[in-house]
C-alpha positions as CSV (number, residue, x, y, z in Angstrom):
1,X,-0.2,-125.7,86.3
2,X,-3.2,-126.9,84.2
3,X,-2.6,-125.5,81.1
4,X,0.6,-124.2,79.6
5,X,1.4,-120.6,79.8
6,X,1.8,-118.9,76.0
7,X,5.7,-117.8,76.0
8,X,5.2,-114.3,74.8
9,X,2.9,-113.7,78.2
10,X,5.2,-115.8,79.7
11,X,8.3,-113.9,79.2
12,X,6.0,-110.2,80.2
13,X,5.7,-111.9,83.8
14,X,8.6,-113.0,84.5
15,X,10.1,-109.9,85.1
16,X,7.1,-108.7,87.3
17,X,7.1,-111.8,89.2
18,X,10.7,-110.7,90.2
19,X,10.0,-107.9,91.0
20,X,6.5,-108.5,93.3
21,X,8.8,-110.9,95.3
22,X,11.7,-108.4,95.8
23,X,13.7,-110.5,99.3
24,X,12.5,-113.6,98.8
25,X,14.5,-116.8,96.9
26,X,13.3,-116.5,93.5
27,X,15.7,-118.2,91.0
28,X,15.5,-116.0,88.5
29,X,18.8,-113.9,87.1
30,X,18.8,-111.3,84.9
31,X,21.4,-111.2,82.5
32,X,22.3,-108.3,80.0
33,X,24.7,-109.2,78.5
34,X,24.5,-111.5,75.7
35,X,28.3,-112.7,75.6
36,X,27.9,-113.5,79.6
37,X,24.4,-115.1,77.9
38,X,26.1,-117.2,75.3
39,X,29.1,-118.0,78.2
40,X,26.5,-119.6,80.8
41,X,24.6,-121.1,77.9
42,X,28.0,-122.8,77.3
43,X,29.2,-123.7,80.5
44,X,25.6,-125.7,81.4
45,X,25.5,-127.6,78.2
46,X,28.8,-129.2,79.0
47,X,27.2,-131.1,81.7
48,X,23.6,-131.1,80.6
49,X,22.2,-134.8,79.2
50,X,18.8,-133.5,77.7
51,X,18.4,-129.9,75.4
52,X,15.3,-128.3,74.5
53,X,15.3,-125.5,72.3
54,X,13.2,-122.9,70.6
55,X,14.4,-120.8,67.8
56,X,12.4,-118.2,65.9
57,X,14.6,-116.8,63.6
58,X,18.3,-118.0,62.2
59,X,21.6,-117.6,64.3
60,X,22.6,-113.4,64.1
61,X,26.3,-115.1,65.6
62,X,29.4,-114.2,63.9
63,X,30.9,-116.9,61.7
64,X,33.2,-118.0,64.4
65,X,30.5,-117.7,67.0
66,X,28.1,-119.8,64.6
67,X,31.3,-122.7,64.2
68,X,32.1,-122.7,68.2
69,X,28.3,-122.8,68.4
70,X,28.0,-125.8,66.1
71,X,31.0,-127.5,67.2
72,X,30.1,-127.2,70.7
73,X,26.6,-129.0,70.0
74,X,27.9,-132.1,67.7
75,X,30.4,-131.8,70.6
76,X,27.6,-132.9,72.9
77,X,25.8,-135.2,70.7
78,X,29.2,-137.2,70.9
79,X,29.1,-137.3,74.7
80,X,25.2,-138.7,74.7
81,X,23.5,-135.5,75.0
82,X,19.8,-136.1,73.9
83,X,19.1,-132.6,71.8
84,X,15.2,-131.6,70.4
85,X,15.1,-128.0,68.7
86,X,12.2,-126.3,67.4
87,X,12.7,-123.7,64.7
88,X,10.2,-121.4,62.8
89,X,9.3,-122.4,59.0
90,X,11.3,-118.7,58.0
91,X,14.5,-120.3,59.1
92,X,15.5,-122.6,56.7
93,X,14.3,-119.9,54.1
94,X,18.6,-119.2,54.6
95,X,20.5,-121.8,53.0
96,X,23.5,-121.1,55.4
97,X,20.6,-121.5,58.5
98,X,19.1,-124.5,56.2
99,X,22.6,-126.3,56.1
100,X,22.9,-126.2,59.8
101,X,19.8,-127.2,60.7
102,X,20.1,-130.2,58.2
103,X,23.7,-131.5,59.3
104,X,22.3,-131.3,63.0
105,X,19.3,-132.6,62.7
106,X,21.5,-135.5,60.8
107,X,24.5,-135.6,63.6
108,X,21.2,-136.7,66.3
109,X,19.7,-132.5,67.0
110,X,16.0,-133.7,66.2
111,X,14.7,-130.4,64.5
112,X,11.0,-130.2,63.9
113,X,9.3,-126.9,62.7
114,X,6.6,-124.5,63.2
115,X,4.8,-121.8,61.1
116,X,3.4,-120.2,64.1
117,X,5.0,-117.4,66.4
118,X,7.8,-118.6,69.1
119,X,10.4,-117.2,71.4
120,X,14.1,-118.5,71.9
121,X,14.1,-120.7,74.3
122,X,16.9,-123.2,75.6
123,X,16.0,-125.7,78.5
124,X,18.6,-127.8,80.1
125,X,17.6,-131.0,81.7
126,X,15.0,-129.8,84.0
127,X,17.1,-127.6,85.7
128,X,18.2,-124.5,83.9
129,X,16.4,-122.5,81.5
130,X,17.3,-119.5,79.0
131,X,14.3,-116.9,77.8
132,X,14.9,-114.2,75.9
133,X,14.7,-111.1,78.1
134,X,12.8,-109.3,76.1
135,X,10.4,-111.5,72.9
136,X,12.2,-109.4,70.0
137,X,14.5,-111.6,67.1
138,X,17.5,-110.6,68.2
139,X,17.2,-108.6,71.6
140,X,20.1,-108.7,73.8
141,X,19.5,-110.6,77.6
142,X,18.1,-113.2,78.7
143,X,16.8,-114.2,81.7
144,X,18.4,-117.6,83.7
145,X,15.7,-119.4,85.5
146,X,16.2,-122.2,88.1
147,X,12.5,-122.2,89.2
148,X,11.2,-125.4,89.2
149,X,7.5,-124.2,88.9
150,X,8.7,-121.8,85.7
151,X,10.8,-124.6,84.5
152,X,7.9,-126.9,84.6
153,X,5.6,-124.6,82.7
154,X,8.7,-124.1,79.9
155,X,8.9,-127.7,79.4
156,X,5.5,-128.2,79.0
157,X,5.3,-125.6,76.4
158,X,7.9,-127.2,74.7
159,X,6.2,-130.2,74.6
160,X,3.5,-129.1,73.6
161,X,4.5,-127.2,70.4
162,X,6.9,-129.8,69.5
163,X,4.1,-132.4,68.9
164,X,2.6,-130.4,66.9
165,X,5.7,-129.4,65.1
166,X,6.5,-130.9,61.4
167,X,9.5,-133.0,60.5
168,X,12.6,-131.0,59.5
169,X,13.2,-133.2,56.6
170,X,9.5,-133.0,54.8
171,X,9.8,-131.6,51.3
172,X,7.3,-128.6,52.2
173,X,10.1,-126.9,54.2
174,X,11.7,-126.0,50.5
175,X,8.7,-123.8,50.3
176,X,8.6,-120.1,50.6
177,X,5.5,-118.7,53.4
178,X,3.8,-117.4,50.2
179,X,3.8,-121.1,48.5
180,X,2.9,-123.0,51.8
181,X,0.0,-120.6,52.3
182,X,-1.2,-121.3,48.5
183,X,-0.9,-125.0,49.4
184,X,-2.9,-124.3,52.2
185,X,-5.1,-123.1,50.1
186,X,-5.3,-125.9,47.3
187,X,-5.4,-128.2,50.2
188,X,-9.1,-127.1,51.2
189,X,-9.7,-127.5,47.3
190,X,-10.2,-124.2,46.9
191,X,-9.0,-123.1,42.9
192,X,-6.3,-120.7,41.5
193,X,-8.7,-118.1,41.0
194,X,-10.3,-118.7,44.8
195,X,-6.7,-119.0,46.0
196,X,-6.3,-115.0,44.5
197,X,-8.9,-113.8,46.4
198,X,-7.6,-115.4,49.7
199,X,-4.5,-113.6,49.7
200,X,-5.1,-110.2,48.0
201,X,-3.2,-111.1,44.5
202,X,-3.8,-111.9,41.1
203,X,-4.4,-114.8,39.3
204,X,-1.3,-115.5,37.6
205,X,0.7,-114.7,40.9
206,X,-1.2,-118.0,42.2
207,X,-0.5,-119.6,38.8
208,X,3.5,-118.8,39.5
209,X,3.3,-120.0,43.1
210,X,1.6,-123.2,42.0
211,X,4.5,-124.1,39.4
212,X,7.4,-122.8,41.9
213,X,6.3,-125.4,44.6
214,X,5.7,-128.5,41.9
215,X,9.3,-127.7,41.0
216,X,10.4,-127.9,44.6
217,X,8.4,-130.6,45.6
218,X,9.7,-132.4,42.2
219,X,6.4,-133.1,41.6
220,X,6.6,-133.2,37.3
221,X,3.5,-132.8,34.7
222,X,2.6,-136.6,33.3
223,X,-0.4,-137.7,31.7
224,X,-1.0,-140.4,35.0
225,X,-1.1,-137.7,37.8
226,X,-3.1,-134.5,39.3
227,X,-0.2,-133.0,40.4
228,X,-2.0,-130.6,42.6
229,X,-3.3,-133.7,44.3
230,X,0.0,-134.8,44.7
231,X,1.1,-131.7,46.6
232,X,-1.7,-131.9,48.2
233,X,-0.9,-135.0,50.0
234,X,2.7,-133.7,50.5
235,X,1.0,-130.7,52.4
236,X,-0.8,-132.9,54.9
237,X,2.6,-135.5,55.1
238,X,4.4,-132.5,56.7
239,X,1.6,-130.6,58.7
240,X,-0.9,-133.7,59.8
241,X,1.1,-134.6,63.1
């Protein structure tokens, strides 16, 4: 394929491309269930030596599911796995989600992260792949696809959004969506009272945005620095790749 297919269209054909080729040796499974889902995922990362993931929203796993799922991932850092995940800016707005990421991304899981829109997604080598049956947070099913030319088209969306994807460990990941889009903002020079208009609030909701994300980005008030310049250039540290 030329260009790579957008996920959420993606993940509307699949399910027609099934069925238009009803008899003919399609490798594409349906699953419903999401504990045979989170079984097979299981089973193929014990042998799998590369992981690419997709994550739009934090873990809904039970806090026993979330420690097998953890342990089985540091589990297969150990054995060599390589491991790249990409996870939406709203996830690390949890601090349990945060924490995870963070001791992954540590352990050798390279996490980068995205503001815009994306499916979950799990690619084993080039092999085996995992899409959410239907693109809802948290739907059950998933469909398992062995098709190379599907595959292909996964990985290159993957590839894709990861290099645009920011680094995991920038400081502008401490900030709320409301803060990174007055950043945004401030970054194309526009002022506090411009920065209002943008975004339908007052004034003095900007002025306690603009404070909140100094603090975060431990950015303090001197006599030496513009500190909205200095945010500033933390902005486009974490977004210019």
């Amino acid at each position: 394929m030329e260009e790579s297919v957008p996920l959420t269209q993606l993940a509307r054909r699949l399910e027609e491309v099934v069925s238009d080729l009803r008899g003919l040796p399609v490798d594409v499974e349906r699953l419903e269930d999401n504990e045979l889902v989170r079984r097979r995922i299981s089973e193929a990362a014990v042998s799998a030596r590369e992981v690419r993931a997709m994550h739009p929203v934090g873990l809904s796993d039970t806090a026993r599911n979330e420690h097998t799922s953890r342990r089985e991932n540091l589990d297969a850092l150990e054995r060599g796995t390589r491991m790249r995940t990409i996870v939406h800016a709203t996830v690390l707005d949890n601090p349990i989600h945060a924490a995870r990421i963070r001791q992954l991304h540590a352990a050798g899981d390279l996490h980068r992260v995205v503001d815009e829109p994306v499916q979950q997604l799990v690619i084993f080598d080039r092999t085996l792949a995992f899409l959410r049956l239907t693109p809802v947070p948290y739907a059950p099913g998933a469909l398992a696809i062995r098709q190379q030319s599907l595959i292909t088209a996964l990985i290159d969306l993957f590839e894709r959004t990861w290099a645009r994807a920011r680094e995991v460990t920038e400081p502008t990941h401490r900030l709320s969506v409301r803060e990174r889009e007055v950043l945004a903002l401030i970054a194309e020079g526009r002022s506090n009272s411009a920065v209002a208009r943008a975004l339908s609030i007052t004034e003095a909701a900007v002025g306690k945005h603009v404070a909140s994300l100094f603090a975060k980005l431990e950015i303090p008030a001197t006599a030496d620095d513009n500190r909205r310049v200095l945010a500033v250039l933390a902005y486009l540290r974490g977004t210019a790749r």
